[in-house]
Structures are given as structure tokens and as C-alpha cells.
N, C-alpha and C positions, 0 to 999 in steps of 0.2 A: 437456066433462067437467064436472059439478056438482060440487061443491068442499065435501063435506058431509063431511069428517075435517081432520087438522088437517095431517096429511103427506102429501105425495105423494113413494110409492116409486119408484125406478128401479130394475128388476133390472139386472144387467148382464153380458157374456159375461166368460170367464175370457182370452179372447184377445188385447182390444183390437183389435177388429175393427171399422172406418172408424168413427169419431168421430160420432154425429150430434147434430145443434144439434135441441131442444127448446125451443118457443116457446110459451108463455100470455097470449093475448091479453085482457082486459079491455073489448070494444067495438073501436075502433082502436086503443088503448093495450097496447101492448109491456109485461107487469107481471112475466112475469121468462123469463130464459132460460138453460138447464142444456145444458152440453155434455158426453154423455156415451156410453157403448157397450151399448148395448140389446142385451138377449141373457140366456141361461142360465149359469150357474155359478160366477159370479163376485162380488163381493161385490156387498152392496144400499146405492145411497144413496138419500138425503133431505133432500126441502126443505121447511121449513116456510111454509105455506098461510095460516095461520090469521086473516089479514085479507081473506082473498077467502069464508069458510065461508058457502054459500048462494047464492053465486055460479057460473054455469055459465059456464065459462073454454073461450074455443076455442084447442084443443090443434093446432100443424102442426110439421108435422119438415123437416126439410132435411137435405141433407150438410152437414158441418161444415166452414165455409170457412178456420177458423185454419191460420197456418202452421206453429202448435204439435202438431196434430193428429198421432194416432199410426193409420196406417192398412196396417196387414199386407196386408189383401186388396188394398191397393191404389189401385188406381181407384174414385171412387166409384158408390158401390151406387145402382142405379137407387131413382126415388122407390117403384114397386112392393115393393122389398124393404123400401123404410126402412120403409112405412106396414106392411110386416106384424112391427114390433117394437113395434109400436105397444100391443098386447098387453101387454110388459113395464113399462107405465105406470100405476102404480093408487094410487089413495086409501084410507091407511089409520089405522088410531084412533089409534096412540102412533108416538114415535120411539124405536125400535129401539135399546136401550142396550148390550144383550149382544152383544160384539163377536164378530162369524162366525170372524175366526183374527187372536188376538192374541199369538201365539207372540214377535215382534218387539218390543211394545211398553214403549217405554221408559218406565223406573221413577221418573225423578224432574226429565227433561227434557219440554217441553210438544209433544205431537202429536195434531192434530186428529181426531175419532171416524173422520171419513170422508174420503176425498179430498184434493185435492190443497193442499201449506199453501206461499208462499215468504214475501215480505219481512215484517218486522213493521211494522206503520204506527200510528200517534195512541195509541203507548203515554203513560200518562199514569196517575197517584193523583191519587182524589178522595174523601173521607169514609169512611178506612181501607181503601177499594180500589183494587188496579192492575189496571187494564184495558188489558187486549193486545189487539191489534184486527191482522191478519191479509191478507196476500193470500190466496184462496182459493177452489177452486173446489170444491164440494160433490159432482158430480154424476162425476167421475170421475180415476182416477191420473195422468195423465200430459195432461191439460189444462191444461198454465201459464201463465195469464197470459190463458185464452180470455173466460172471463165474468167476474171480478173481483168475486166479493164482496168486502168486508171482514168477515173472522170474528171473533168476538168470542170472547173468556175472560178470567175474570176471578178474581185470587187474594185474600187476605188477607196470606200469604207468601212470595209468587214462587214457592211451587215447587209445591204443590197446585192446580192450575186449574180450573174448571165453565165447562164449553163453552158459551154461551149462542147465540140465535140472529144472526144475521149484521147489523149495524147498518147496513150498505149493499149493496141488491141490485143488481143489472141494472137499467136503464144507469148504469154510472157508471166510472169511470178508475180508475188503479191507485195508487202508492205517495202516501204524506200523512204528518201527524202530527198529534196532538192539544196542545190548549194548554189555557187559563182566559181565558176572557172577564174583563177587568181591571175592567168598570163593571156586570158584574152575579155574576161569579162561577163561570159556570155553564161546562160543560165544552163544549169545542168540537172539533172535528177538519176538517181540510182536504184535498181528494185534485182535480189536476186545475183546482187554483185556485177549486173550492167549498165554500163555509163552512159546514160544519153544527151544529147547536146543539141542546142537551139538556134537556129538563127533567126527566130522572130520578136524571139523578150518572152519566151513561155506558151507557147497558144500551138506549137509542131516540133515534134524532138526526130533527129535520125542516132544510130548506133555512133559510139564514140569508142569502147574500148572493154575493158574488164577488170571490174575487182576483186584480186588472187587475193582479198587479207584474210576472208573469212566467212559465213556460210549465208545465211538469211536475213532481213530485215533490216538493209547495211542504213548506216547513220553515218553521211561523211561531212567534214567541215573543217575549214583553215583557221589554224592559230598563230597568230602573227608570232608571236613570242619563241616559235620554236620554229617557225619558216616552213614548215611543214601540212601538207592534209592528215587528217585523220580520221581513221575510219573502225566505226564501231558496230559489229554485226553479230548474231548471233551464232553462239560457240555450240549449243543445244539450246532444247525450249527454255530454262532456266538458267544460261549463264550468255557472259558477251566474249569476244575478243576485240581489243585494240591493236590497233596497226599504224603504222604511219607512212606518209610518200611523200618525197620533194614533189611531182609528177606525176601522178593519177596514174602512174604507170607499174612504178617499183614497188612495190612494198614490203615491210618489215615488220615480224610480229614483234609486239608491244608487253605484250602482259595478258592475262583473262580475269573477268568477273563474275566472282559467284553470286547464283542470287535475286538474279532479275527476270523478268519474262517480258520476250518480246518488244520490241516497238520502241527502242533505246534513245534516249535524247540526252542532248549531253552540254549544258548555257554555262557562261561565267557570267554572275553574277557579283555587283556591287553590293553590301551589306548597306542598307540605307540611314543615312547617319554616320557614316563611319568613312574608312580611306582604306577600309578591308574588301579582298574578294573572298568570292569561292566560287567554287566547281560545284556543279548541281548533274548528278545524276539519276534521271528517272525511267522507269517500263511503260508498259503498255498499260497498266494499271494505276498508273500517277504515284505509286511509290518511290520514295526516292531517298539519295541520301547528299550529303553537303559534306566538301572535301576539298580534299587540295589534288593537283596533278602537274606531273612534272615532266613530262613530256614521254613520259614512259609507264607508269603506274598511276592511277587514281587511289588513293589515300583516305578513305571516309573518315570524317573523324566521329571519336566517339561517342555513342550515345547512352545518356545519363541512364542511369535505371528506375529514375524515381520517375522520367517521360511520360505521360497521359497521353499522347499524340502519337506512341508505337504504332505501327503498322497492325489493320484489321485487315485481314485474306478476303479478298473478295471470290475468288475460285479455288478450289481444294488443293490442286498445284500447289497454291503458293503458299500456302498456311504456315511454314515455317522461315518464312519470310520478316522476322519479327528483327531484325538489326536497319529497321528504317521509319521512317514515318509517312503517314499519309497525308497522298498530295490532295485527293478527294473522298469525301466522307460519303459509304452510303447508307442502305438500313441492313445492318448485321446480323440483326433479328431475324431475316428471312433466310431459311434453310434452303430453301431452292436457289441455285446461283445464279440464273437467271432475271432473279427478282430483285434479288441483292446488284447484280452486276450492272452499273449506268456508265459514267465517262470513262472511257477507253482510248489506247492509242493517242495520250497527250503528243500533239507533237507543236513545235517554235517555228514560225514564219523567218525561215532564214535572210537574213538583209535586208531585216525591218528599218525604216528611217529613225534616226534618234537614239541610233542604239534600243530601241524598244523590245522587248520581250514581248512577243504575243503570240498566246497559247489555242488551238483548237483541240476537238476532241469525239472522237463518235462517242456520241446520243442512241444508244439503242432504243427506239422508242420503235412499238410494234403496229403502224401505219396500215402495214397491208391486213393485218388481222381487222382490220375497222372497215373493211370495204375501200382503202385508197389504192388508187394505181403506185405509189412509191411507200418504201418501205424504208425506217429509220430516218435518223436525221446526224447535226454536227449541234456541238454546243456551243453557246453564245462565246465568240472570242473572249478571251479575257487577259489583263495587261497582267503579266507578272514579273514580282519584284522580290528581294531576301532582306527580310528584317526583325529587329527584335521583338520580338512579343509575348505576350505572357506565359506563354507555354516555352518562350525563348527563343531562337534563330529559328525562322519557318521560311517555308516558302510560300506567296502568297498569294491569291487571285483577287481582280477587280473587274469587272465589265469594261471593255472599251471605252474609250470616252466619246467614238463616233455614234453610239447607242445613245445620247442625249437629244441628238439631232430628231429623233425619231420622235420624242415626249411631245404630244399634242394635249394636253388637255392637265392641268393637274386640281387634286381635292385633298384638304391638308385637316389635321384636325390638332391639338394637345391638351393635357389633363387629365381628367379620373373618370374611366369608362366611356371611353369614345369607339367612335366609328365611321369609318369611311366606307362609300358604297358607290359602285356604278353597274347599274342594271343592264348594262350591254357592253361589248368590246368583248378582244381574244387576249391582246397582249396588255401587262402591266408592267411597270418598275414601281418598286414599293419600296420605300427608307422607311422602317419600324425600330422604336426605341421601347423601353420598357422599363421600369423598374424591378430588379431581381425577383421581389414579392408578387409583381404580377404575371400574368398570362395573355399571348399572344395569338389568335386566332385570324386566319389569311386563308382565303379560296379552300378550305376542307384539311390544314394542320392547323395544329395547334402547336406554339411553344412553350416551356415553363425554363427555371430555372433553379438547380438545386445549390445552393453557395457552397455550401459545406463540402459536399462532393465534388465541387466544379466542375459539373456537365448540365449541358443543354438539354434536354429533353422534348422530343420529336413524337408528336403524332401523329403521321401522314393519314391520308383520306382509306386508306386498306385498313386503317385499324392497327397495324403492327407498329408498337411503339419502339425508338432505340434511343438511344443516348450518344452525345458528341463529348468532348471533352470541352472545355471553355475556363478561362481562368481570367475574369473581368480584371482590366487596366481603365477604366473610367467608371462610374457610377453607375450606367444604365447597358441593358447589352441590349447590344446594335447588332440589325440583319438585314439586307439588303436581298430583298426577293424578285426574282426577272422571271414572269410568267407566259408562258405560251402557249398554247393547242397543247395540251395531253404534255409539259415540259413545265418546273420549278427547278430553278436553280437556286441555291441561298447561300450568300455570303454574309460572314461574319464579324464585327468589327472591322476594321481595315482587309477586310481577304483573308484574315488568317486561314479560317476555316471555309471549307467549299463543299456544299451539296448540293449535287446534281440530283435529282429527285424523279420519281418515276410515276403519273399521276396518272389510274387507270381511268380515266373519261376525260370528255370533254367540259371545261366548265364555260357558262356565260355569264360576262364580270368579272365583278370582284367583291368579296366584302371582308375587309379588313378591323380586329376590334379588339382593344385592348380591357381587361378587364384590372382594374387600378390604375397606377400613374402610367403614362406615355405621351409619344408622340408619333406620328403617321402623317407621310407623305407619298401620294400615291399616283404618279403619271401612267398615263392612258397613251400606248405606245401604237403606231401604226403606220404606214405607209403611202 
């Protein structure tokens, strides 16, 4: 195929019908490969070309040998049928901006144009920009994890994104994170123990070098204190090793952690109110633990037995995972872990201004099941902070504060059995107070409150009801709900507590209602 436009389209069936691998050879070199379902009526992806233009690419198909693959028919399609989708393969001028059906797409949380989005990786600010960089697969819905770009987008405010093109193609491995080059400046990002480096501020990386510390998912970052990088990557699915380098070059094993899964992130943290730090160690599941570290060991310190906040397993792996607390709450009650499992893959916008902490997270929310061209999404940033609260030292989530900018509209109500309503809109921010005796009712949950017990009680729109832990430090409990397309998030007095919530439909509005004493303030969020 001659490579004389800058995209190459894939049509694709509306079925998900056997998965096929698409291969662009460059002479013998492998220069990219799109896993995806060739076919009519289904949405179109795109991959951007534009360094091969003038070049003639030989094009081979194959069955798709992932074990992610989604294959209805079955068995696969002999090579005879794959090569006649071959057809659905072409070269064309622009990338297709107006989205085929965006009935689904959310308003002011980040989902990719096309295809398939999970973990976030080498978030990082650099020269007034935070660049998100992406699991991703471009070329189809429900390929996770098959060809692994890293997608890129890039904001001013966290919550406005521009999709740019993908800073890492085929071949390369999956979860990373981005840091600063300490002796030149320049941004850098790691996946699979490879070091890549920038010379534009984030938006094009070429190869830099290699990280010998340790195996997968590498987490690297400088600590002034010890003059030192460090690098924290996974030892197996469940534990890490640390390392350290004067140089991105040497390194020296450090210690191992047992206990975590995946997707490592590793903040110091101010206790607020105080002149104390700590060490904040979390996975891929927002579990985590708070400790001290000395330039050799992480040190958890320990945790009380009488905790309500103990760690709840979101996946069966982890279930013995009980020496932490959780970073996000979901519904436990649901035996399927799918159902149960929402925010994943926390990871910290490295070289935030302000010393800020700010947190994303994959959203698995099931887009392409609804008829949308892109599949999942990222959760609302959120600023976090370590401080005392009634369950004692936590760590904590708040919504950005650039998420204010968005508020068009607000309807307030207070007293004994009120309610706020707006008969249209997708997104809201909702401040709800309540007094302990009453009950909370928002977009299809309901909450109560048990004293005695000190838990929250959750009754999301599926019906399956769970419980949080809550231990009121003011009179009424406070919950701060961000509503989006088929997305609840709900924070808890100051952030203590955080749930990402899983809302199977679409709702229009809102109607917010307290049943006894309250208060309710309700902005109408939009763009």
C-alpha cells in the first residue's frame, strides 16, 4: 500500500466479529500493528501514518492471536476470508473529527475519539501543560491490552483535553510513568524498563537508554534528599522492587515490597496541620499504605486493628491484601469483579506547579457496549492531600479546583424535605449535607446513615446495596457528587472517602432530595 495520505482508515463490522491483527511492514521492520474487526457498519478507526507518507508499506493480516480478543464467530476465519476484508483498509486525507455516535460522551471527564482507553501512564506538567499519556488501542473496542500505544492528551486545566497523536507505537509494553530529566530538564517517560526522552516539552519521545532495576510497570522519580533517582517496578504481579541511580544509568537494588499489584506510585506527602511528612505508597487499585523511607526501605507504619478503612479486595488476587487501607471505595457487594472493579491505575501528574498532588485514574466504564465508537474513560482529576480524620491519617481526594470554571448554572435549596431539580443537562456538581436521621437521594442512589455503626449506606441505581465506613467529625455528613454520562463520583466530607461509582445508563438531569433536615447545592456543569 503507498502511503500517500496521512491516515489510514479501518472500517469496522458493528459485531465484533474475530479480531484481526493488521501488520505494516517497512522492508523487514514491523512499523506498526492495529488489532481490530474489519467489516461494515460499525464505527471507523485511525491511525496516524504521517512518517511513512511516500512510502509503500506491505500490508498482511492474520487472525488475531490475543487472549483479549473478542471473537462471536468463533473459530478463526480462514486466511481466505481475512484477505477479503482487506477492502475495508484505506488511505485517507484528514482524521475524521465528527464523531459517527456520540450520544454517550462524556462532558467533562477524558475519553479517547476512538477505541479502546485503560491505565494512565507518564502523567506529568511541563511549561504550563499536563500531558496524559494512555493505554490504548486505536484500531478497536474491546482489544485491551492487545497492541499498546501510549495515547497522548494534553490540557491547560485538567479537564479540557486535545487528543494528540500517540507518543509510543507498536512494539512496545504497557503501563510507565513520566518524570524530569534532573541534568538537562527535559521530560522523560518509562514503560517496560525503557527510557524515552523529549525534545519538544512531551508531544514526541525518541529512545534514551534502559532500566536494569527491575521488571514491569516501572515508577521512576528523584528525591532531593538522597540525590538520587528511583525506581520502583514490579518484582511479580503482587510485589515491587526498588532501586536507586545517581544517572538513569547505574542502578542498585534497594529493597522489595510485598503486597501490591501493579501500577506503583510512590508521593511525599505533608500531613496538613502539622510540620510531619510521609511516604504514600499506592497500586494499581488505590490501595495503599503511609510510611516513612530512608533512601533504602519503605517502612509502613502500622496499622491499628480497630481501622474501619482496612483494605476491601477489589480482585481475587488481592484479597489478602488486608495490611492497607483504601484509597477508593467501591460496591463490595458485587461478586462479579468486574462490577465491583471502577478507579484503577491511580497515578500523580509528575512536576505539578505548587507542589500539587494531582491524581488520575482509569474509569472503566463500558462505552462501546452502548453503541459508542470509544471505549472507557479517566476519572475526574482530583487534588490530593494526607490528613487527620476521623477514621484518622488518610489520604484524601477533592475535585480540582479548575472543575469550578465549568459551573454554569446553579439551584440551591435548605431545610426539611427539599429538592432540587433540573429537567435536562449531562453533567452536575452537587454539595449535599444531611442530617445523620435523614436520607439522601441523587440521580437513582440513595444514602442513609447508620451512627452507631459508623457507615454510610449506599444504594446505587442496580439495586445492590454496600456500606462505607464514615466516622462524622461535624454534625451533618457531607458528600460531594460529580455526575457525568453513565459516571458518579462521590466524595466525602473533605475527601476522606472516595467513590467512583458505576452507573449502568444514561440519566437526563438531575433530581436531588433530601428526606428531613438538609442542604443541597447543585451546579449544572458544561462546556
Amino acid at each position: 500500500m503507498l502511503i500517500d495520505k496521512r491516515y489510514i482508515t479501518f472500517e469496522t463490522d458493528n459485531k465484533h466479529n474475530n479480531c484481526i491483527t493488521v501488520n505494516f511492514w517497512d522492508g523487514d521492520a514491523l512499523v506498526e500493528q492495529v488489532f481490530t474487526h474489519l467489516g461494515e457498519g460499525g464505527p471507523k478507526y485511525f491511525v496516524d501514518m504521517q512518517e511513512y507518507i511516500g512510502k509503500e508499506l506491505k500490508v498482511t493480516l492474520e487472525p488475531c492471536k490475543s487472549i483479549w480478543r473478542r471473537s462471536p464467530e468463533g473459530a478463526d476465519p480462514s486466511q481466505e476470508k481475512i484477505e477479503k476484508r482487506r477492502k475495508y483498509i484505506r488511505c485517507e486525507d484528514s482524521y475524521e473529527t465528527d464523531h459517527d455516535n456520540d450520544s454517550l460522551r462524556p462532558v467533562v471527564h477524558f475519553t479517547t475519539q476512538r477505541g479502546w482507553v485503560n491505565d494512565p501512564n507518564g502523567c506529568i506538567y511541563y511549561d504550563g501543560v499536563y500531558h496524559l499519556y494512555y493505554q490504548h488501542c486505536p484500531g478497536a473496542l474491546e482489544a485491551m491490552w492487545d497492541n499498546n500505544h501510549w495515547g497522548h492528551a494534553w490540557s491547560r486545566d485538567l479537564i479540557t483535553w486535545t487528543e494528540a497523536e500517540p507518543v509510543l507505537r507498536f512494539p512496545h509494553a504497557a503501563s510507565g510513568t513520566g518524570f524530569i530529566n534532573r541534568e538537562n530538564g527535559k521530560v522523560c517517560i518509562t514503560t517496560s524498563n525503557l527510557i524515552y526522552e523529549s525534545e519538544d516539552g512531551g508531544y514526541h519521545y525518541t529512545f534514551k537508554g534502559v532500566n536494569t532495576a527491575g521488571n514491569g510497570d516501572p515508577k521512576i522519580l528523584w528525591i532531593d534528599e538522597f540525590n538520587k533517582y528511583f525506581s520502583i517496578t514490579l518484582r511479580d504481579i503482587t510485589s515491587y522492587t526498588i532501586a536507586s541511580s545517581p544517572d538513569l544509568v547505574n542502578w542498585t537494588h534497594e529493597s522489595d515490597i510485598e503486597g501490591f499489584r501493579e501500577c506503583p506510585d510512590f508521593v511525599k506527602y505533608r500531613i496538613e496541620g502539622t510540620d510531619e511528612y510521609k511516604w504514600v505508597l499506592n497500586g494499581g487499585d488505590g490501595a495503599y499504605q503511609i510510611g516513612d523511607f530512608d533512601g533504602h526501605v519503605f517502612t509502613p507504619d502500622p496499622i491499628p486493628e480497630d481501622r474501619v478503612d482496612k483494605y476491601r479486595y477489589i480482585m481475587k488476587v488481592t484479597e489478602t491484601f488486608c495490611n492497607k487501607y483504601n484509597g477508593s471505595y467501591t460496591n463490595y457487594m458485587h461478586t462479579d469483579e468486574w462490577e465491583r472493579f471502577t478507579a484503577y491505575a491511580h497515578q500523580n501528574f509528575d512536576n505539578a506547579p505548587d507542589d500539587r498532588k494531582i491524581r488520575i485514574a482509569w474509569y472503566p466504564i463500558a462505552y462501546g457496549r452502548h453503541g459508542m465508537p470509544f471505549n472507557q474513560g479517566m476519572t475526574i482529576p482530583t487534588e490530593m492531600c494526607l490528613k487527620k480524620t476521623g477514621l484518622g491519617v488518610r489520604l484524601c481526594y477533592s475535585p480540582v479546583k479548575e472543575l469550578d470554571a465549568y459551573r454554569v448554572e446553579c439551584k440551591s435549596a435548605a431545610g426539611k424535605d427539599i429538592e432540587v431539580v433540573y429537567s435536562e443537562g449531562d453533567a452536575f456538581d452537587a454539595i449535599m449535607e444531611f442530617k445523620p436521621d435523614s436520607k439522601l437521594s441523587v440521580r437513582g442512589y440513595e444514602f442513609t446513615f447508620d451512627k452507631a455503626e459508623n457507615k454510610l449506606w449506599v444504594l446505587p441505581p442496580d439495586g445492590v446495596k454496600f456500606d462505607v465506613p464514615y466516622v462524622l467529625t461535624e454534625e451533618n455528613v457531607r458528600i460531594r457528587g460529580i455526575f457525568d454520562i453513565m459516571m458518579a463520583e462521590f466524595f466525602c466530607d473533605e475527601g476522606e472517602l472516595y467513590l467512583p461509582l458505576k452507573p449502568d445508563a444514561k440519566y437526563i438531569g438531575i433530581t436531588a432530595k433530601i428526606e428531613g433536615e438538609g442542604k443541597l447545592e447543585i451546579y449544572k456543569l458544561d462546556k
